[in-house]
C-alpha positions as CSV (number, residue, x, y, z in Angstrom):
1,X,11.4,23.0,-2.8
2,X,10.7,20.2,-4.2
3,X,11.6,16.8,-3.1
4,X,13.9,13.6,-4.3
5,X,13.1,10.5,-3.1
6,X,15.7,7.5,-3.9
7,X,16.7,4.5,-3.0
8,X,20.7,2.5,-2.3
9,X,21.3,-0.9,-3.5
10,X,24.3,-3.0,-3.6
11,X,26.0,-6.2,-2.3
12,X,27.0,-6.4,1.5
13,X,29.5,-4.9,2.1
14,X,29.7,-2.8,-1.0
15,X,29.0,0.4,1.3
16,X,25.3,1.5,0.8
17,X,25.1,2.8,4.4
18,X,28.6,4.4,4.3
19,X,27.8,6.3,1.2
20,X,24.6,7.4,2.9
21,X,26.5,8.4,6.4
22,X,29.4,10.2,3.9
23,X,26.5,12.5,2.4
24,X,25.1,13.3,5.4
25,X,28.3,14.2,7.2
26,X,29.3,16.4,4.3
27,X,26.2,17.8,3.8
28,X,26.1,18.8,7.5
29,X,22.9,17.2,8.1
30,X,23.9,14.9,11.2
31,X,22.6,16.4,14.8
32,X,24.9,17.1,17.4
33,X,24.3,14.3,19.9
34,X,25.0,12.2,16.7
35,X,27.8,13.3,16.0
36,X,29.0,13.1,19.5
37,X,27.6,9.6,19.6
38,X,29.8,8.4,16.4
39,X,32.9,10.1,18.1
40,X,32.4,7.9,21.2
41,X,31.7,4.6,19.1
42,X,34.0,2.0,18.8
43,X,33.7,1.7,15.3
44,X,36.7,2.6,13.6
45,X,37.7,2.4,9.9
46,X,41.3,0.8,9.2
47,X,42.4,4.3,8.8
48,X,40.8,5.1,12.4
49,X,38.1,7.8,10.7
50,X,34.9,7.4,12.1
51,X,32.6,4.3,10.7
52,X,30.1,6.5,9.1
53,X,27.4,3.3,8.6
54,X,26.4,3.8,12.1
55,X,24.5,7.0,11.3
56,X,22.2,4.3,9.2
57,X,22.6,1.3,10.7
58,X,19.4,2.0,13.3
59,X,18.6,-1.6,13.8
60,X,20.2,-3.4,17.6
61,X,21.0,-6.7,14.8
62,X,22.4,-4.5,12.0
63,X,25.2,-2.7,14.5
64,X,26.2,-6.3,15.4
65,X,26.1,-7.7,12.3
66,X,27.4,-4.9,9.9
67,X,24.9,-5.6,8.0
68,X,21.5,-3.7,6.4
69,X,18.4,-5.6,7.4
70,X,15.6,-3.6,7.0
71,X,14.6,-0.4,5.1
72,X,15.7,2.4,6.9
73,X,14.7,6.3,5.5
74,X,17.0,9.0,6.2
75,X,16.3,12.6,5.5
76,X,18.1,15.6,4.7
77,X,18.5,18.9,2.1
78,X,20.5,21.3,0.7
79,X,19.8,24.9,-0.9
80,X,18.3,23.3,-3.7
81,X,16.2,20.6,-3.0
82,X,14.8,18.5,0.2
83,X,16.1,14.2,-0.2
84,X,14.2,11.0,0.9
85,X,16.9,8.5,1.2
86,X,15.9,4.5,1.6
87,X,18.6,2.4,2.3
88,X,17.8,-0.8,1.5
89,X,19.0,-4.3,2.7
90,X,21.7,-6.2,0.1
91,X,20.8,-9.8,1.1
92,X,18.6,-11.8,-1.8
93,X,16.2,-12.7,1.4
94,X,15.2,-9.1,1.8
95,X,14.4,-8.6,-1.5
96,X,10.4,-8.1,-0.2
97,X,12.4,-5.1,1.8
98,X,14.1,-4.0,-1.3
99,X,10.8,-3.8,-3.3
100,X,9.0,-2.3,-1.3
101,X,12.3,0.8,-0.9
102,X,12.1,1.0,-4.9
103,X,8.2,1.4,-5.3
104,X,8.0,4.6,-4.5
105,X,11.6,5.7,-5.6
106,X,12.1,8.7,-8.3
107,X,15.6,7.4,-8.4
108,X,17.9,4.3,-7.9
109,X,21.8,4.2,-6.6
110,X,23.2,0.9,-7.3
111,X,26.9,0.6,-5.8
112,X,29.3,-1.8,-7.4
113,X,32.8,-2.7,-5.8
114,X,35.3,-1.6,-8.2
115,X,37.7,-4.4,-7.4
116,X,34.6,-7.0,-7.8
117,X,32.9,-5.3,-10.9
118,X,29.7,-6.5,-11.8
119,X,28.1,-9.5,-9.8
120,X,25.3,-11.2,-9.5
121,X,23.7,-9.2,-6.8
122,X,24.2,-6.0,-9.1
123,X,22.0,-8.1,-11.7
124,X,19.4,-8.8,-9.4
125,X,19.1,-5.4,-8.1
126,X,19.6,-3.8,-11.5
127,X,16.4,-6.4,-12.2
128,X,14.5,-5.2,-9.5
129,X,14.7,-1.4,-10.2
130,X,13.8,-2.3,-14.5
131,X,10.9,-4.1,-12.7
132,X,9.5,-1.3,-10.7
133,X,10.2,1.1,-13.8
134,X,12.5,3.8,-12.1
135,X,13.7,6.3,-14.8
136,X,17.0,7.3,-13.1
137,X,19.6,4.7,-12.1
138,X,22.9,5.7,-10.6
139,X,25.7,3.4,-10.8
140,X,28.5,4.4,-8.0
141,X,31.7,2.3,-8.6
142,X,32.3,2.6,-5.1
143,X,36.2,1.8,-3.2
144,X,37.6,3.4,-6.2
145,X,40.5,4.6,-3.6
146,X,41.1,0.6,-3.1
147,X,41.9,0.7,-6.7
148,X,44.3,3.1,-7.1
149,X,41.4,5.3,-8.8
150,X,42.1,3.4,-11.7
151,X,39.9,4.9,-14.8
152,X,40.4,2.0,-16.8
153,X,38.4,0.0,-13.9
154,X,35.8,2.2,-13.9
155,X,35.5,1.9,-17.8
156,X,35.5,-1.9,-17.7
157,X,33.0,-1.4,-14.9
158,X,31.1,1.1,-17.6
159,X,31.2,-0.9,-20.4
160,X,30.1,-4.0,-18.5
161,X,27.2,-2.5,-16.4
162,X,25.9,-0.8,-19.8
163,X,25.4,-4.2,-21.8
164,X,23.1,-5.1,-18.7
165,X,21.3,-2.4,-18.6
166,X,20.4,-3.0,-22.4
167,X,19.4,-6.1,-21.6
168,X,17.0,-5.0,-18.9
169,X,15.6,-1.9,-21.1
170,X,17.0,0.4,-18.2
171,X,17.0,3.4,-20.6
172,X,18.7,6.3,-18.3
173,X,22.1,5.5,-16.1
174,X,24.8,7.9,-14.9
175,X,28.2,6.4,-13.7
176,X,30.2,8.2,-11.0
177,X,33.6,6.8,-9.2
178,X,33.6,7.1,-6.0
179,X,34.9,6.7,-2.5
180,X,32.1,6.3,0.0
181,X,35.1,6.3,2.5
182,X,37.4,9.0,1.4
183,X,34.6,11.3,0.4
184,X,35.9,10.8,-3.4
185,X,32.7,12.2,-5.7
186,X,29.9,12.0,-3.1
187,X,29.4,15.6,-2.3
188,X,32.8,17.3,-3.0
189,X,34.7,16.5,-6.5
190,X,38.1,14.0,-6.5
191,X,41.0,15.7,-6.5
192,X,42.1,11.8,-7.4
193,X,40.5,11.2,-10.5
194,X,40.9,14.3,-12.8
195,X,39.9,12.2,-15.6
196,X,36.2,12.3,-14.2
197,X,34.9,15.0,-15.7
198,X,31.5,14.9,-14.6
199,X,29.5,15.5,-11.4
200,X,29.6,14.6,-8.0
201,X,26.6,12.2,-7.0
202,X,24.9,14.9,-4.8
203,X,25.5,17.5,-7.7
204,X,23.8,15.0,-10.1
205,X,21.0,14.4,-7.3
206,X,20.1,17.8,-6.8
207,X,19.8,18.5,-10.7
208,X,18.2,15.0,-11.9
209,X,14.5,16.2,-13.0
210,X,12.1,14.8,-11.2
211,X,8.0,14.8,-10.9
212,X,7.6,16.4,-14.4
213,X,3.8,16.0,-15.3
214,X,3.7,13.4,-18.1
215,X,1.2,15.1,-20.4
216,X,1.1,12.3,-22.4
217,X,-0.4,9.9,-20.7
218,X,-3.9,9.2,-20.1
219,X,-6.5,10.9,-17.7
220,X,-7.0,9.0,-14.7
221,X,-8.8,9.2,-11.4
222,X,-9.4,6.7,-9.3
223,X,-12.4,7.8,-7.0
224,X,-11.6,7.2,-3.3
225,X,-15.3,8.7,-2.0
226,X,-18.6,9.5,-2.8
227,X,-19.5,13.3,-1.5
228,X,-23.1,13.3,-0.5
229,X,-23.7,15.7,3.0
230,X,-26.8,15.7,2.7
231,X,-27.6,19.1,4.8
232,X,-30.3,21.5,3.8
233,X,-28.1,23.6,2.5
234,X,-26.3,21.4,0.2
235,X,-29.2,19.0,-0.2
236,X,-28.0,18.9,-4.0
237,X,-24.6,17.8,-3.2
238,X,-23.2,15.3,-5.1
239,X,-19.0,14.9,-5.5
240,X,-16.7,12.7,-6.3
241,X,-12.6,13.2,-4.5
242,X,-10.0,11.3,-5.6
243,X,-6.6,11.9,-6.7
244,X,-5.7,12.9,-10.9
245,X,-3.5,9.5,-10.9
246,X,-1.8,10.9,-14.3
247,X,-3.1,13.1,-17.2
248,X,-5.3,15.9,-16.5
249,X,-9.1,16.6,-16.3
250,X,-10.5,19.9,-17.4
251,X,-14.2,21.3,-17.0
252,X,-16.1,20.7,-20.0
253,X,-14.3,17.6,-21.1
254,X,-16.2,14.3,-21.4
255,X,-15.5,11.3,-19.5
256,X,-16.1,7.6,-19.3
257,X,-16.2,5.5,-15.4
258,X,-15.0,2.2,-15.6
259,X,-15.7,-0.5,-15.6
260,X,-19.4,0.8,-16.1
261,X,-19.2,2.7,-19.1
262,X,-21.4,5.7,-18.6
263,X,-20.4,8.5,-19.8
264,X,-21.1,12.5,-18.8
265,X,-19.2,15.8,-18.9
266,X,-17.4,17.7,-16.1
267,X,-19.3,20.3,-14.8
268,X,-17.2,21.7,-11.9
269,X,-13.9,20.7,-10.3
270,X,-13.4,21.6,-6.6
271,X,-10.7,21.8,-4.4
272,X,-9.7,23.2,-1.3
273,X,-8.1,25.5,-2.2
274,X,-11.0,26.7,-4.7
275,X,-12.5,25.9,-8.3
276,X,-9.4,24.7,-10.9
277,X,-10.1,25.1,-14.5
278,X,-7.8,22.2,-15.1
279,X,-6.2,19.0,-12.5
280,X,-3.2,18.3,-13.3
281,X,-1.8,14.7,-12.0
282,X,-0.9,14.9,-8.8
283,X,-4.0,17.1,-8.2
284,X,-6.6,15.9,-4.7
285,X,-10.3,17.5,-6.5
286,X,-13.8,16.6,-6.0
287,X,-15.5,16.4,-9.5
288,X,-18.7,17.5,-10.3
289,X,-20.9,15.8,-13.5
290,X,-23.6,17.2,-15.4
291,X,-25.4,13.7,-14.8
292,X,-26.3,11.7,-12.0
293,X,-24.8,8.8,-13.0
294,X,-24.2,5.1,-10.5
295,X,-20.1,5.6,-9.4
296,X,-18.8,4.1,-6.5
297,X,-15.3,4.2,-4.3
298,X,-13.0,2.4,-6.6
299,X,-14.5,3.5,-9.7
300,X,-12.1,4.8,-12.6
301,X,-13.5,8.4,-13.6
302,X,-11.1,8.9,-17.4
303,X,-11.1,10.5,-20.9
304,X,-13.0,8.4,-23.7
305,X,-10.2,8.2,-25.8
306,X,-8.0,6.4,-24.2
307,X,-9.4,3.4,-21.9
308,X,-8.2,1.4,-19.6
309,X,-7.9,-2.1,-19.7
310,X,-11.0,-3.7,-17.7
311,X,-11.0,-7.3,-16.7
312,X,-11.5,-9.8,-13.9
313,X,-9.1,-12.1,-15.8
314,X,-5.2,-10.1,-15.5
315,X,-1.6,-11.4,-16.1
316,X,0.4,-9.7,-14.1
317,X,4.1,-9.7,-12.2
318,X,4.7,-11.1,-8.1
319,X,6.7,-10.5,-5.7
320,X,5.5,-12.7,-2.7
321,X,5.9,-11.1,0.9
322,X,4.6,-13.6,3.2
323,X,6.3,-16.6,4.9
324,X,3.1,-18.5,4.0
325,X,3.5,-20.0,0.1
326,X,1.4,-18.6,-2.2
327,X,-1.7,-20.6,-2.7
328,X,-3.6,-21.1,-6.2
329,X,-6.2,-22.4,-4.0
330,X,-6.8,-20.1,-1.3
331,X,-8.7,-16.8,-2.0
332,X,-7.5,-13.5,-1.4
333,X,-8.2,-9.8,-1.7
334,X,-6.4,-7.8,-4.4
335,X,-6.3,-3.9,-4.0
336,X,-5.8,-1.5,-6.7
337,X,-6.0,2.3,-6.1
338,X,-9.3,2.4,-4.1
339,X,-11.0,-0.9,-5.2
340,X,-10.7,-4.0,-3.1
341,X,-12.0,-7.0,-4.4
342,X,-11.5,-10.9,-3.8
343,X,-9.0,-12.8,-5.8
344,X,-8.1,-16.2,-6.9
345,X,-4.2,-16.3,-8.3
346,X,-5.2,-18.9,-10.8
347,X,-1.7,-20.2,-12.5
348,X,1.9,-19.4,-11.7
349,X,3.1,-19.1,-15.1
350,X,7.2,-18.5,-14.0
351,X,9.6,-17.7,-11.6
352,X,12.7,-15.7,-12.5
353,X,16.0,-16.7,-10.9
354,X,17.0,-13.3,-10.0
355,X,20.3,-13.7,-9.9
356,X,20.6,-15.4,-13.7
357,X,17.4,-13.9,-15.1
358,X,16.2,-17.6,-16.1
359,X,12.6,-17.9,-16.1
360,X,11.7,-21.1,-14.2
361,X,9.2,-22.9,-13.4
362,X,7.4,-22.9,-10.3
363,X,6.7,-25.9,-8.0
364,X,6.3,-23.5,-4.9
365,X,6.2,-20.2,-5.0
366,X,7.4,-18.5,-0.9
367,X,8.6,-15.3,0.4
368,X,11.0,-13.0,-2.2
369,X,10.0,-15.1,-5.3
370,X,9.4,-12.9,-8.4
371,X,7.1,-14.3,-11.2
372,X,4.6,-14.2,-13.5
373,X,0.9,-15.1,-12.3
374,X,-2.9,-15.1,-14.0
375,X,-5.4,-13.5,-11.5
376,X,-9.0,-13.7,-11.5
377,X,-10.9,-11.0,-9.9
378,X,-14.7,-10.9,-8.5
379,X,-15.2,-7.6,-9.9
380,X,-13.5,-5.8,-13.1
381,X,-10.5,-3.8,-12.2
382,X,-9.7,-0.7,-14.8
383,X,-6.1,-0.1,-14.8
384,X,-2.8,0.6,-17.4
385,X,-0.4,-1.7,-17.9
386,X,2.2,-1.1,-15.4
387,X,5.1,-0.4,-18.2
388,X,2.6,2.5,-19.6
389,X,1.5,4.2,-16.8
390,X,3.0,2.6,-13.5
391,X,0.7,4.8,-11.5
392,X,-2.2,2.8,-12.5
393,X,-0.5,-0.3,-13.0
394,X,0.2,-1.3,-9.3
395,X,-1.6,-3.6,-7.1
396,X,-1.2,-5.4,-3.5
397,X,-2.5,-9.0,-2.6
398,X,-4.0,-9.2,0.8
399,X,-4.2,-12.4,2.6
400,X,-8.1,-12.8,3.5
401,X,-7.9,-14.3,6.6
402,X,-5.0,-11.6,8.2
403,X,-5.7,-9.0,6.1
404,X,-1.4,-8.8,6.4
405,X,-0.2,-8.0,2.8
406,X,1.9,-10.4,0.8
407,X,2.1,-9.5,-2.5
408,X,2.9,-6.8,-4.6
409,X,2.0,-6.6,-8.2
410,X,2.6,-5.1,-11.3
411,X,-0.5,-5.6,-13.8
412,X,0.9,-6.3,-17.0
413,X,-2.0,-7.3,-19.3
414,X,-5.7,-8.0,-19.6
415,X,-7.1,-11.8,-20.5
């Protein structure tokens, strides 16, 4: 089975953790004892139903606030496929929390209030997940039942949303009404809005195509160790393991490593599971080369074709994650794949206002900004630009003297 991992987003309030608790609950995936435990709570709905938030509200301060606070991952499955869920805090001062949620989504759920339509907060998240380049985006017009299901809501709601997502070049969205707290659309179909004609949010997340190999995109292999045993009887031993980032590799084929240039051909590709012919992304391999040529942990092994861009001097987009204000002074480390080298964040060209989209400028730059920033780099980094081929266009700042990470970047272009 294969696995969906995806990510809630949506005002406070607009009912990320009940929808979450709702498909849990109808998808019988909630344990006994918590089930026995919801019974005995205190929280009630107006209605008197159970408050189904408390199955994700895990936090002491989110049960007495109400509120999400951090991310919190929630797991269940069906007959067809196996979910990751992240449920990720509203509030503009956890947007760190939020970007961290969506970075390693296949799929985005952004909830809308149907009585409040599209706000600012559904801009900034709707921002966030075009940032982080998630291919699926699921708008829920959620507390459709506090609207009298109205269809010509959720079209206004439709129409509204889809302008946005033009603007943001979000290219695939599905809208579903539904009622996180009646069950309306979540796992079982509306008997309340017959003119809905499509399916149910877990129908649609159990059929949305996921980790298709992109057989388009470059090869890519980002060497994470240098195999030399150095035993009798492999005195000859030479491999390099890594992970096939996206593309394929094939025995036979020529390569280029970057940043050095040297080229050779692929002689042998190992795994542990035996000899592969071709590695596929997603593929763990240790190659083999004709030629004993200098590579190095951190080292791009790719096709010749197609390079990488390779450059100490990178533009690239922030989000800053520390309380500490990000310094143009100060040096730091900057990791990409396997390569860790020290930094300098140069300029701060921008700051967007998340909330309006205005690019700003940026007389300080603190925790949850979003921008645009030049890097310089001790050592030549090889990567994609993060639009092309988001896995090798991601990057993490580290600060130096804590080695505590505070940024998180996507590498846009090469100086």
């Amino acid at each position: 089975m294969d696995i969906l991992k995806f990510l809630t987003a949506g005002s406070v309030d607009d009912g990320k953790s009940t929808l979450i608790g709702r498909l849990l609950y109808d998808t019988d995936s909630v344990l006994a004892d918590q089930l026995e435990a919801i019974q005995k709570s205190n929280r009630k709905n107006d209605d008197g139903t159970v408050d189904l938030a408390i199955l994700t509200d895990g936090l002491k301060a989110e049960r007495e606030q109400g509120i999400t606070i951090d991310v919190a991952y929630k797991y269940f499955q069906t007959e067809k496929r196996k979910f990751i869920i992240a449920d990720t805090p509203g509030h503009i001062q956890y947007t760190r929390n939020m970007v961290t949620g969506a970075s390693n989504a296949d799929l985005a759920i952004i909830l809308v209030d149907a009585r409040k339509g599209v706000i600012e907060q559904t801009i900034r998240h709707s921002y966030l997940v075009s940032l982080l380049a998630l291919e699926h985006v699921v708008v829920c017009v959620n507390k459709m039942d506090m609207v009298d299901y109205s269809e010509e809501v959720f079209e206004k709601i439709h129409a509204d949303y889809h302008q946005l997502a033009i603007k943001l070049g979000i290219k695939e969205v599905t809208f579903i009404p539904v009622s996180a707290l009646k069950g309306d659309n979540i796992v079982n179909d509306s008997i309340n809005m017959p003119w809905y004609k499509g399916k149910s949010l877990l129908a649609h997340l159990e059929t949305v195509p996921v980790h298709q190999v992109d057989h388009l995109l470059p090869a890519r292999m980002a060497v994470q160790w240098v195999v030399r045993p150095q035993t009798d009887e492999l005195h000859d031993y030479r491999g390099y393991a890594g992970r096939v980032l996206s593309g394929a590799l094939s025995v036979g084929e020529e390569i280029k490593v970057y940043p050095s240039g040297n080229k050779s051909k692929i002689k042998r590709i190992e795994t542990f599971d035996g000899d592969l012919q071709i590695a596929e992304e997603g593929k763990s391999i240790t190659l083999h080369l004709e030629d004993e040529i200098d590579i190095s942990r951190g080292d791009m092994i790719g096709e010749i074709e197609r390079s990488p861009l390779v450059s100490n001097q990178i533009e690239a987009d922030i989000c800053w994650m520390d309380t500490r204000e990000l310094d143009t002074t100060a040096t730091y480390f900057i990791q990409h794949q396997s390569k860790v080298t020290r930094c300098k964040i140069k300029e701060v060209l921008y700051k967007v206002n998340i909330n309006t989209l205005e690019k700003v400028n940026a007389d300080t730059f603190g925790l949850n900004d979003i921008g645009r920033v030049e890097i310089k780099t001790a050592d030549e980094l090889a990567f994609d630009p993060y639009e092309s081929n988001k896995r090798n266009g991601g990057a993490i700042i580290i600060d130096s003297r804590t080695n505590v990470t505070v940024g998180a970047l996507m590498l846009r272009a090469a100086l």
